[in-house]
N, C-alpha and C positions, 0 to 999 in steps of 0.2 A: 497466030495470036497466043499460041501454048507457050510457044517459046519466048515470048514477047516477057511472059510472069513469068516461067519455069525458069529460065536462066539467071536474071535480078536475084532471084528466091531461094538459088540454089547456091547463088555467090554471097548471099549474107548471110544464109546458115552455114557455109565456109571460113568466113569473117568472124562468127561467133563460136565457132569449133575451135578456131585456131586461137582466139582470148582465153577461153575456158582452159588452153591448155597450160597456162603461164600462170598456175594456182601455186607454185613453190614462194612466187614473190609477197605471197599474202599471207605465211606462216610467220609466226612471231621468231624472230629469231632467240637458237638456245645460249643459255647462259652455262660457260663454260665451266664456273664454281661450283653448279649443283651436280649433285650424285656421292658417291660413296670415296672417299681418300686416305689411301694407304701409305704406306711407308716404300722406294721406289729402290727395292735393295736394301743390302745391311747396312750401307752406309747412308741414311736418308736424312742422318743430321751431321753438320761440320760445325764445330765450335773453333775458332781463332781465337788469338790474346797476341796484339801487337804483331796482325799481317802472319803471324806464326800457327800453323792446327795444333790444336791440344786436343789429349785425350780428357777421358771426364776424372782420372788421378791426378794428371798435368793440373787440370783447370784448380782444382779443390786444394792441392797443394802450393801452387804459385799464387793465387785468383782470392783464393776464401783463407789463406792460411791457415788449413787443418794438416794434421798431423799423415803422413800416411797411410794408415791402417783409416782413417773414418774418412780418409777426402774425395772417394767417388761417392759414399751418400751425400756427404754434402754438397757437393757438384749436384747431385740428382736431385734432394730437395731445392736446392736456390732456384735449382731450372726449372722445377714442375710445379714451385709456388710464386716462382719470381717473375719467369718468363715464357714459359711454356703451355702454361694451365691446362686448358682442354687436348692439347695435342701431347697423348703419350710418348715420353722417353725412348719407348724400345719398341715398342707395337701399337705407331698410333695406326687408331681409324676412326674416322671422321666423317660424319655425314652432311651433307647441306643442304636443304629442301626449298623447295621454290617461294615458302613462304617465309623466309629468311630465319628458317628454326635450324638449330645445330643438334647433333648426338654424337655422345663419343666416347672410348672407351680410354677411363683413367685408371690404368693399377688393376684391369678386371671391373673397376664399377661403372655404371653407366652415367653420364654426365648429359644432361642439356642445355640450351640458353639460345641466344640470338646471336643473328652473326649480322652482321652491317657492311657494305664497303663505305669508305668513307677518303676523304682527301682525291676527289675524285678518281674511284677507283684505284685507286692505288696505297689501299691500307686496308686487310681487313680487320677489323672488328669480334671478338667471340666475347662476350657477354653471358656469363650462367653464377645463377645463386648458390650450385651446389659447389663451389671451388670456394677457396680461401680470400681470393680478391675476384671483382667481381669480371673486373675484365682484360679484356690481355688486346693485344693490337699486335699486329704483321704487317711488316711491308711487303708488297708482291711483286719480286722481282720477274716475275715469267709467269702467265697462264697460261695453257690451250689445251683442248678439249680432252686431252690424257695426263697431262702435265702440269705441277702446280708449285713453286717455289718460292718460298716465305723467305723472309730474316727480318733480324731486326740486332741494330746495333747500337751500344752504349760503354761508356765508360766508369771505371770505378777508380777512386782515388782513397791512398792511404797516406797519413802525415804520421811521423814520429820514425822507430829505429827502421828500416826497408821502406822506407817510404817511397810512394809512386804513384803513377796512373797508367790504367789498363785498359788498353780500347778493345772490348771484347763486340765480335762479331756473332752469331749465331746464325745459319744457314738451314733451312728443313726443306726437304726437296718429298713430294708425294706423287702419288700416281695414283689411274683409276683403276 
């Protein structure tokens, strides 16, 4: 008769040992974007002009028509107010928190705002009042869990003497 209950009793606390053990499936899965994003090597940004890499003299002198002696500032200012905002030039880092707030270090100062994915997934978003415009937007060519690859591409056109249009590319590759 012991065995008649001991056995049943001992195969359903079996049954519920071995559920209890499949507790991985019930953790919320992580979001790849959150955590701290640095620069992935010296070279963590490619700038192009017509499928061509330029440097930031290249870009300023063909790109912004400055002279050159001023055309890597100007390259650096168009990129860090035009298109780059919150992600520094030469030593970005970047933070992302689970509650979609950003920090980041521009020029030595410290920058915050919202970050958003948007276009399902596939655009983020960086939003902060301390920047010149309010917001800047990336496409995400590649995430994963150490790995994180922005760009964003547009075009500028010029009419009169050199007149043209220039498909410039921008690429920023980070790491954690």
């Amino acid at each position: 008769m012991k065995n008649l209950i001991f056995k049943p009793l001992c195969f359903l606390l079996l049954l519920l040992g071995l559920g209890a053990c499949n507790s991985e499936e019930a953790l919320p899965p992580m979001n790849p974007f959150l955590g701290e994003w640095k620069a992935s090597g010296e070279q963590f940004l490619t700038l192009t002009v017509n499928g061509e890499e330029k440097s930031l003299e290249d870009f300023g002198v063909q790109v912004l028509r400055s002279n050159t002696a001023t055309a890597v500032g100007a390259a650096e200012e168009y990129l860090r107010y035009t298109i780059m905002g919150p992600i520094d030039i030469y030593e970005p880092l970047l933070l992302l928190t689970p509650q979609e707030l950003f920090a980041a270090q521009v020029e030595g100062e410290r920058v915050t705002g919202i970050w958003k994915l948007q276009n399902s997934g596939s655009v983020l978003h960086l939003n902060s009042l301390d920047l010149r415009d309010n917001g800047y937007y990336f496409n995400i060519k590649r995430i994963s869990v150490n790995e994180l690859e922005l760009d964003w591409s547009w075009e500028m056109s010029y009419i009169g003497e050199n007149s043209g249009v220039f498909k410039i590319n921008l690429k920023i590759h980070l790491k954690k």
